[in-house]
Structure formats: structure tokens, C-alpha cells
N, C-alpha and C positions, 0 to 999 in steps of 0.2 A: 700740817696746816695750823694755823693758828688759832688759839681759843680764844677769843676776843672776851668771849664774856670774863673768862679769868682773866687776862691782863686788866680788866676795868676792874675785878675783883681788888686783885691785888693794888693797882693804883690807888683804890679806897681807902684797904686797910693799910695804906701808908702815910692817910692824912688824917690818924688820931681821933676817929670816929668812936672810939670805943668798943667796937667788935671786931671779932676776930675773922679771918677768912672766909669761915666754911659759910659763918651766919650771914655776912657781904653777900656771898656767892648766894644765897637760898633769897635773897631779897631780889637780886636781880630780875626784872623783866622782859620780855618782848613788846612794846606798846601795842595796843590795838591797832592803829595805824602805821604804816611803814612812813609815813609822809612827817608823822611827831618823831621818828628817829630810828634806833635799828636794835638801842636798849636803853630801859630805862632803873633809875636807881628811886624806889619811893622815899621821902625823906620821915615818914611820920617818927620812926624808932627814935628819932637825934633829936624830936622836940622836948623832950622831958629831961635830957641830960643839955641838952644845948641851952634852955630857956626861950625858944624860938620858937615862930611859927614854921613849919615845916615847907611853905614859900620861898621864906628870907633865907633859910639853910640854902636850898636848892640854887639860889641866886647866889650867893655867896661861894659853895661851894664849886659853884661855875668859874668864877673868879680866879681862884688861888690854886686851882687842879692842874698840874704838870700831865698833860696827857702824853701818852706813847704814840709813835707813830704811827701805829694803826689806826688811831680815832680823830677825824678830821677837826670836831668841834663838840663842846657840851654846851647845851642848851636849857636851861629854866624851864620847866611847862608847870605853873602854879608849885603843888607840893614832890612835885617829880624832878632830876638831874634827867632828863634825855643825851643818847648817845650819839654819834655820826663815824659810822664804820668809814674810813677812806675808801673811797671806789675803787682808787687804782692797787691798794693795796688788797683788796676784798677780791679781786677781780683775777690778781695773780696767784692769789693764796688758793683759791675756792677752784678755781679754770683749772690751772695747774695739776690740784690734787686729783679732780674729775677724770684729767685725761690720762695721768700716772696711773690710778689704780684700776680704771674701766670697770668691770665688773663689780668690783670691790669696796668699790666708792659706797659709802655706807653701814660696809659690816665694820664690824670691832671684835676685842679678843676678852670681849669681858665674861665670855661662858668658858674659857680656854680651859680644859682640864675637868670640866664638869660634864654631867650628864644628862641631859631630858626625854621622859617618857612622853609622848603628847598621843592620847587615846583619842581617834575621831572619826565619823562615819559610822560605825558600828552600830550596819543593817542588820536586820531580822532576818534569816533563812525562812526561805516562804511565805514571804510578805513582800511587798511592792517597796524598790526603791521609788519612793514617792518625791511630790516637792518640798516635805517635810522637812528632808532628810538633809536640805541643801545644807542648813544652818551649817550643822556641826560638820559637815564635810568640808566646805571653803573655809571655814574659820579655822577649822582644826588643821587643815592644810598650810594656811597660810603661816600660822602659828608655828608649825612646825620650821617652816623655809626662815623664818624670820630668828626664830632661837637657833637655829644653825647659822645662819648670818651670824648674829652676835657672839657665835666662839663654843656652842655648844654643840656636843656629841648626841644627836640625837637619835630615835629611834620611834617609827611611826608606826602605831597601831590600832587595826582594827578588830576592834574586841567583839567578833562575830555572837548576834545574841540567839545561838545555833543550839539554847538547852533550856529545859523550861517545860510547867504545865501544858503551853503553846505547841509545844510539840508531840503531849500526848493527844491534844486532840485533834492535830494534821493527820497523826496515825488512825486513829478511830475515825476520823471522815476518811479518810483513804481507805480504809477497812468497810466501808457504808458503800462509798458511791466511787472510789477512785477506777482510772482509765489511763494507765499510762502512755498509753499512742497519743492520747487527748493530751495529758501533760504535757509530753515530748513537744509539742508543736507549737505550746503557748504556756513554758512551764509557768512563771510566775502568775499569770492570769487564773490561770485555770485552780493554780493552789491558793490565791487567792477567795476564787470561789468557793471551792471545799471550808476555808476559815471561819467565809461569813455563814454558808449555809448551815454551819455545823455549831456557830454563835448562836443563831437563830431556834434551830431545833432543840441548842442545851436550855433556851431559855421558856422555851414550851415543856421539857423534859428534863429538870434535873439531876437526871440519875447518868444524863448523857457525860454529865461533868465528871461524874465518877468513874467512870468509863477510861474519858482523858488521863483524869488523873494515875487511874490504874497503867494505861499505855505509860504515861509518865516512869511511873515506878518499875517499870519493865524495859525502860531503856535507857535508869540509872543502874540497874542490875542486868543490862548487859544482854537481853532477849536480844537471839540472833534475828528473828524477823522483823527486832525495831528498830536495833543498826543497821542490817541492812535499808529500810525505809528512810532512817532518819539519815545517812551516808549521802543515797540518793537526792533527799532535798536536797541536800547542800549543795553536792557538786552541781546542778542545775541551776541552782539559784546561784551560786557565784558565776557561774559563767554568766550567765543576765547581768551580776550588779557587776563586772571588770567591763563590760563592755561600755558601759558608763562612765566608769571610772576609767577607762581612756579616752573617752570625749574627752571629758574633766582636765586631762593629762594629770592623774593623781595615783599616786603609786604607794603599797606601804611596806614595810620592811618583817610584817607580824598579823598574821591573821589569827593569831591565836584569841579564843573566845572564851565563852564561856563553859564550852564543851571539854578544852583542853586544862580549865582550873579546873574541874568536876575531879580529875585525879586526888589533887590536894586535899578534897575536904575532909576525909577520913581525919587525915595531919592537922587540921585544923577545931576538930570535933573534940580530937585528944587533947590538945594544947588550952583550948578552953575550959573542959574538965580538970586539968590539971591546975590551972591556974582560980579555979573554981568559979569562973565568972558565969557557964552554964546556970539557968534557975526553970522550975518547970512549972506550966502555964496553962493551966486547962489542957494535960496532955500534948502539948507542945515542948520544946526548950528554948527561952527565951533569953538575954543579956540588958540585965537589969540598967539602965541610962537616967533612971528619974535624978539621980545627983548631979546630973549636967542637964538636967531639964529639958532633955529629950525624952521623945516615945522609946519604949522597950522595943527590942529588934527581936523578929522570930528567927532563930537563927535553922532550927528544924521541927516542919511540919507535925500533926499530930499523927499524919499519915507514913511517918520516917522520911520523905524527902527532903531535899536541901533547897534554902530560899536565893534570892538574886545575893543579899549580904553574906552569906556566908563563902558562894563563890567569888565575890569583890573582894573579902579578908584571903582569901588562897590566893586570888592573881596579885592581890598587894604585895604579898609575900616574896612571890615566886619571881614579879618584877627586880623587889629590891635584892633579892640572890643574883637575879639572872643580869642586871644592866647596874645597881647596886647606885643608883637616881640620885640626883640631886633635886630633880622634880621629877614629880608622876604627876601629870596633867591630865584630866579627863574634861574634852570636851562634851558636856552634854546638857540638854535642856535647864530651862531654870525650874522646871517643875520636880526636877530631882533633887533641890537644895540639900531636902529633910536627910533625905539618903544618906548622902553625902557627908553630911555632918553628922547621922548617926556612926558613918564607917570609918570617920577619921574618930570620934570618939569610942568606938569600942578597940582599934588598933593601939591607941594612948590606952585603953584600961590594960590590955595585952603587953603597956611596957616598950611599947617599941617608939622611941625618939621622932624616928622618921616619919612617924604621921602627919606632922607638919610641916613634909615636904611633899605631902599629897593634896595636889590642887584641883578643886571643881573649877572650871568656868562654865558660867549657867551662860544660858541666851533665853532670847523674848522667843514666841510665834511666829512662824509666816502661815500667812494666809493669800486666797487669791480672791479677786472680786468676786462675791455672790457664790462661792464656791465654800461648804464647809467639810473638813476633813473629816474622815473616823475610817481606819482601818476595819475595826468591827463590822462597819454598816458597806463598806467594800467603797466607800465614796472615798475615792483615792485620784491625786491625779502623776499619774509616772512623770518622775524627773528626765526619764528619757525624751517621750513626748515635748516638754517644756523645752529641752534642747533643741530638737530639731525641727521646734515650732522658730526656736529662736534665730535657727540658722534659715527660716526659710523666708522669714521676714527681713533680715537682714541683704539675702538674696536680692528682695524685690526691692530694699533700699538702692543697692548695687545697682541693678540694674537702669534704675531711675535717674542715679547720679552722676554713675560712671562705669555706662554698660561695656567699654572696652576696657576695663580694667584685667588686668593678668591675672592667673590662678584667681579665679573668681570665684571658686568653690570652696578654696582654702582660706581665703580671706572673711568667707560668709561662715566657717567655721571658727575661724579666731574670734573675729569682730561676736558675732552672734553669742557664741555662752561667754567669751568674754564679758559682754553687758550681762548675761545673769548673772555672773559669779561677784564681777566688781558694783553691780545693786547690793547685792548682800552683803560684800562686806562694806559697804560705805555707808549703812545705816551702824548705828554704834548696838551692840552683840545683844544688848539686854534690852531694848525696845520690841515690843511687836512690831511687824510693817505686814502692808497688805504690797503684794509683787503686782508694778505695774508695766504692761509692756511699754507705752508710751513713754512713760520716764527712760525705763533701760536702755531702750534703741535711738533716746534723740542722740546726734551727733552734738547738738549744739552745746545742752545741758551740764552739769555736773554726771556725767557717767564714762563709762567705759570707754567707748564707742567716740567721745574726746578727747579721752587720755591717750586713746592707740592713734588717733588720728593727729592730735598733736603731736608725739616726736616719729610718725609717721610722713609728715609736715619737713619736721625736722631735716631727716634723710634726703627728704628731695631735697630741701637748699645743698644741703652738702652734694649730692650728687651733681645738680647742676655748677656750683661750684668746681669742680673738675679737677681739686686740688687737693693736696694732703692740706689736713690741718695740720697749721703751725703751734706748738704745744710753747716755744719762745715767742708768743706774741708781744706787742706792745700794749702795757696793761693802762699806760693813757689816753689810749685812746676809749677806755669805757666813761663815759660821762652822762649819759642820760639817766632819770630817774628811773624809766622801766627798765634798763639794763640792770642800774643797781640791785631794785628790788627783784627781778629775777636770781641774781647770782643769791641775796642772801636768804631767798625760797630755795635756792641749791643747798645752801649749805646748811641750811636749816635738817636737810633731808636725816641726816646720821641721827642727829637728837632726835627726832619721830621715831628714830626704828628703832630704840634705844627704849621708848615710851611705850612704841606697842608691844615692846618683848615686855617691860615690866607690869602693862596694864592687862595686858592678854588680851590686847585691842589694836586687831588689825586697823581699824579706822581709820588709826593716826597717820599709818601708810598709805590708805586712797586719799585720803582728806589733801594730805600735804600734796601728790600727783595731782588735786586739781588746781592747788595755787600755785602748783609749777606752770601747769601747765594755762593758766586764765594768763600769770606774768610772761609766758614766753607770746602769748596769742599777742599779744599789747605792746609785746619788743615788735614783735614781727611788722606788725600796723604800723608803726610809730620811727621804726629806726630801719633805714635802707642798709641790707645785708651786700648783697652783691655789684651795686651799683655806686657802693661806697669807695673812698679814697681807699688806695692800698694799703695803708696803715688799718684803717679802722676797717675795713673790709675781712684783715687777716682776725682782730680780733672779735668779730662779733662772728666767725666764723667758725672760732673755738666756743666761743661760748654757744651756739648753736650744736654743735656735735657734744658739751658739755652735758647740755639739757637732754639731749637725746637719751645720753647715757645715762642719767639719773632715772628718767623715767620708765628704761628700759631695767632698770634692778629694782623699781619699783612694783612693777607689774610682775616681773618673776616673782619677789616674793607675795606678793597673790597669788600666783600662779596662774597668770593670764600672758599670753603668746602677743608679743610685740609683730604686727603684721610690716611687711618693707615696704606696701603701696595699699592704698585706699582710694 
């Protein structure tokens, strides 16, 4: 397909501008409006070497510019050179490529040969997957699909946070008040209750905490009665969080957590000693940071346990032997910045290159109306629930609009967490938002629920159509302006997933699905598909199953399920 923007590159730096390609290339823009042109060249750079107002440039340089046949006409707009991509040539370049590579349309090979860790979801054994948890699950998700698109070997993990204080005192409340018939039957609830009731009672009795803690130190040393307890969360609690996580349709390739680095630390305890960076701390052992103007890290308790950093420096390790990254991504809150940057700086005092291929991507909060979280205080609302709240209103949507529709249960499951997953990621990763159902479920809005329903849309024409699409159409007969402007929201698609792999911002992938899909809603109105001359019939027939196709790799890498009837 052709790079338009580079050939106006190059067109440039053939007319003695004075820069060279790459800096052409980096000036170039998109206008805000598709109606001023399809790219624009700013002229301010050329006024100081040119002696000009950067107007007169733009006129001028309209003038004497040998365009390619790609670009219909340049244009003046004040201190801007505007572009006009030729339709028919936009039309055959951009259709074409759509319908040749189907699925493919979008990815690129620029991970080829590389590797990405992307850590995300990584639940709490015996805690509630809550609606918390959505963030870094659909982000980390998408993230993932989206770096595999772009050429990379990825590998997706959920760093189960399955060790810890937290679980010396599940054991001690299980040791108080536990009932395993009672677990068995509503494991995560019920061990939720033990959490808070046993938050509550440490905070009346602090000696309760010692208690934990001792549980704690009894099942890094391996007490048979605390692995077997602490085994048993697990396996209970995963079984609850996979059930979920196959609504989701979200799968990982590594559930290893923070149980399975607990090996390593010993190898990491050594390595720091030897390296001398260990320093001791009011009976602690600490890793002194104040020369990069961080806090000191406790790396081990005054009580001899190991903290969250010192397990984070073993799994870094163990990752880069094990997959040997070009990135380790960890999707997780933004309220970890500090962490983070403390564990990529004490990796750099340890000498090791690679820590600046260890990437946090923080996010904001969700919150719900009038609803505030705290695991502690047991005010939790399960991301289950939220699903198959989602799917039940989605239901009654169905049923309101278009109660004979088919598979009507599978459609209220697509449609339905569809809309929660594509709400969250179409807010940009590091904002708060508060989750509203009225926004996620309109059909009409910016949301899910019109991205699926647009090339859901789609399908029908084509189907009522009743013909293959023709991939040799006639590319002049595209000539309206909503035609245009849809084809170069198609083709715009690749550079977005290109932006979100660099940004670690799925965003750029819903955001661009609604201007696909607002330009095809406007094709649709505006330009008669099937009832058209046989010429422009065949091509606006491609470019219909074009769109399709864009929005259906859009949403995969979301990871949201393209339904075939709405």
C-alpha cells in the first residue's frame, strides 16, 4: 500500500527546503478537519531561512510543487501547504489492501524477532475479583493482542499476588473462625469475610497482627499445615477468578506469581550481599536509593521475611533468563509509580542493562456511582456481578428492539461485557472515570455496543447483497466526500495500532473504531449501496466488507467478540 505521507515527504525534500527527510517526515500532519485536506505540511520552519511569512511560502510552494499521482491537488490554508489524497487512487490502494490481508490488515513486523512480557490482571488469592480489577485486566489484555500484532513474541502473565503478610492472616482467621463446607459453597465471599473480620479484630487487638505475621513466617518456612491452607485458597480462588476470565474471553500463558519467585529470594539475598548494596535499618535490611532521590527499599523484614521488592527483583530476573524480553511490561495501577521506579532503580544498582526494558504502565481509578471501594472494609463490588448485570440489561435492550433476533443469549453476552470492557478502554489508561451504565449500553453513543453494531450493519448489506465481493472493483467510481473520508479512517487504522503499541494506549484503537465507524454510519445515509449503478454498486460493496474488516481486528485486539446480527 502506499505511504502517502512519504511520498509528500519525499516530494518536499526535493524542493530545496533545506531539511532533510526524516525532519519533512516529522513535520507532517493530519489537519483537524478532513474537509481542509487529508495532510498538511506547516510552513513556520522555512520562514527564517526563506525570509517569508510562512503564508506566502505555503502559496508559493503550491505553485511550483510537481505532485505524484497520488495527490490530487495542494492547497494554501494561511501558514499550512494542505494535501488531497486522489480518491480513486486512495480507494484502490487502501480497499485492496483491506480485502488481501483480512485479518492482518493492520498488523506489522516491527516486533519480528523480539520479545514482550506484559504482566496483567494479577488477582489476590482470596480476595474478590472486583470492579477494580477491570483496569489492568482489559488493558493488559489488549496490550498484549496489540504487541503480538505488531511482530512480537509475546507472553502473557498473571503474577498471582498468592504470598504475603495477607496470607498469614487468612490462615490465623481460618484458624479462629474457618468452615470449610461454608467456604466450599461461596469460596471467595466467605474468605472475603474472614479478611475483613480479622482486619477489624487486628485493629481492636494488635497482637492479632503478630499472630498473621507469625502464620506468615510459617509458610515461607514451609509449615505443612500452612501449605496445605494456603494450596487450598488458591486452588478455590482460581477456579472463581477463570470463570471470569472466560466471560472476558481472556486467557494467559503464566500464572506464576509471587509464590513461585518466593524460590529465588534466597539467590537474590546472596547477590545483594555480594554486591554490597544490602545496608541495615533499625534491624531491617534496606537498599540505600537516596542518590537517585528515592525512598530506601526494605528489602527484608526485621522479622526475617521478604517484602513485595524483593520478590519483583527475583521474578525480573527469572523472567529475563526465562523469555530473555525485550520488554517486561507490568500493567498495574498508578498508585505503584514509587515501586516501580524504586525496582527498576535498584535492578540498575545490581548492574543489569535490562532494567530499562522494564516498563510500568500506571492507570487512574474506577469508581461506580455513590459506591466506594475498600477491600479491608469488605465494600467490594464483584466484576462478575457487573458482567452479568451487563448482560442482563443488554438482554432487555434485545428484547425492546429486536425481540426475534437469533442466538439472543449469545448476542447479550457479546454486546453486554463488550460495552464494559470497550468503556474502559476508550477512556485514556491514566484518567480516573467513574463506570456508567447509561453511557456503556447506548447503542447510539461513542461505545461498544456501536462499534459491534456498525460492522454488524455492515454484514447485513453484504449479505443481502448476495454476492461475492469483487476485490477488482472500479476504484472511480468512489467519489463522494463520506466515501473518501471513510477509506482514509481505514487506512489510518495501522498507524493507531502502531501508536497504541508505542503509547501503551489501547485508546488509539477504540478512539479510531468510532471514526470508522461515525464515517461508514454517514457513507451509509448519504451514498446508496445496493440500489446503485452496477459499477458503483460493486465498489461501495468492497469498501463495505472493507470496513467490516477493519473493525472486526479492531475489536479483536480488545478483545471484544464481533456479534454477526444485532
Amino acid at each position: 500500500m502506499i505511504n502517502f505521507k512519504l511520498e509528500l515527504a519525499e516530494m518536499l525534500a526535493g524542493s530545496d527546503l533545506g531539511m532533510d527527510l526524516d525532519e519533512i517526515l516529522s513535520l507532517i500532519e493530519i489537519p483537524p478537519d478532513r474537509d481542509m485536506g487529508d495532510f498538511a505540511f506547516p510552513c513556520f520552519k522555512l520562514a527564517k531561512a526563506f525570509r517569508k511569512a510562512p503564508p506566502i511560502i505555503a502559496q508559493e510552494l503550491s505553485e511550483k510543487l510537481a505532485l505524484p499521482p497520488s495527490i490530487d491537488r495542494a492547497q494554501p490554508l494561511g501558514p499550512y501547504l494542505n494535501f488531497f489524497v486522489s480518491r480513486g487512487v486512495l480507494a484502490r490502494e487502501v480497499i485492496t489492501e483491506v480485502l488481501t490481508r483480512g485479518e492482518g490488515y493492520g498488523s506489522s513486523d516491527i516486533g519480528k524477532g523480539k520479545r514482550a512480557v506484559v504482566e496483567f490482571s494479577s488477582t489476590n488469592i482470596a480476595k474478590p475479583f472486583h470492579i477494580g480489577h477491570i483496569r489492568s485486566t482489559v488493558i493488559g489484555n489488549a496490550l498484549n493482542h496489540i504487541y503480538r500484532f505488531c511482530g512480537y513474541d509475546t507472553t502473557s502473565v498473571n503474577y498471582l499476588g498468592d504470598f504475603g503478610t495477607q496470607f498469614g492472616m487468612m490462615i490465623a482467621a481460618y484458624k479462629l473462625w474457618g468452615d470449610r463446607d461454608r467456604i466450599h459453597q461461596d469460596p471467595i465471599r466467605e474468605l472475603l469475610k474472614l479478611y475483613v473480620d480479622y482486619n477489624q479484630l487486628a485493629l481492636e487487638d494488635p497482637e492479632k497482627m503478630d499472630e498473621a505475621r507469625r502464620w506468615f513466617n510459617e509458610l515461607e518456612n514451609k509449615n505443612p499445615e500452612a501449605v496445605e491452607l494456603w494450596t487450598w485458597f488458591k486452588e478455590i480462588s482460581l477456579g472463581e477468578f477463570n470463570r471470569v476470565y472466560k466471560m472476558l474471553g481472556i486467557e494467559f500463558d503464566s500464572y506464576n506469581g509471587e509464590s513461585y519467585s518466593s524460590q529465588f529470594i534466597e539467590g537474590v539475598i546472596e547477590e545483594l550481599n555480594e554486591k554490597k548494596l544490602l545496608v541495615e535499618s533499625d534491624g531491617a535490611m534496606i537498599i540505600d536509593l537516596e542518590d537517585v532521590d528515592l525512598p530506601n527499599m526494605i528489602v527484608i523484614k526485621r522479622d526475617g521475611s521478604s517484602t513485595y521488592i524483593t520478590r519483583d527483583i527475583a521474578t525480573a530476573q527469572y523472567r529475563k533468563r526465562e523469555y530473555d524480553f525485550d520488554k517486561n511490561i507490568y500493567v498495574v495501577g498508578s498508585e505503584q509509580i514509587l515501586h516501580f521506579n524504586q525496582l527498576k532503580a535498584c535492578l540498575s544498582k545490581m548492574g543489569y542493562a535490562w532494567s530499562k526494558d522494564c516498563v510500568h504502565v500506571p492507570f487512574g481509578m474506577i469508581s461506580l456511582k455513590d459506591v466506594t471501594l475498600s477491600t479491608r472494609k469488605g465494600q467490594v463490588v464483584f466484576l462478575e456481578d457487573v458482567l452479568n448485570l451487563a448482560i442482563e440489561k443488554t438482554r432487555d435492550i434485545i428484547d425492546a428492539r429486536n425481540p426475534d433476533l437469533e442466538n439472543k443469549e449469545e448476542v447479550s453476552k457479546q454486546v453486554g461485557i463488550g460495552a464494559v470492557m470497550f468503556q474502559e478502554l476508550f477512556n485514556g489508561r491514566i484518567k480516573d472515570y467513574v463506570f456508567d451504565w447509561d453511557s456503556a449500553l447506548n447503542f447510539e453513543g461513542e461505545t461498544g455496543p456501536y462499534v459491534q453494531y456498525t460492522q454488524a450493519r455492515a454484514g447485513s448489506i453484504l449479505a443481502k447483497a448476495g454476492t461475492t465481493v469483487d476485490p477488482d472493483f472500479d476504484s472511480s467510481a468512489i467519489t463522494m466526500d463520506t466515501e473518501a473520508q471513510l477509506i482514509m479512517e481505514i487506512y489510518d487504522f495501522p498507524r493507531r495500532v502502531v501508536e497504541a503499541m508505542e503509547k501503551y494506549e489501547p485508546s488509539y484503537v477504540t478512539r479510531q473504531l468510532i471514526e470508522i465507524s461515525k464515517c461508514f454510519n454517514k457513507f451509509y445515509n448519504n451514498c446508496p449501496i445496493l440500489s446503485a449503478d452496477e459499477k458503483t454498486k460493486r465498489a461501495r460493496l468492497a469498501l463495505v466488507a472493507a470496513t467490516q474488516q477493519v473493525i472486526q481486528n479492531g475489536l479483536a485486539l480488545l478483545g471484544i467478540q464481533s456479534p454477526e446480527k444485532m
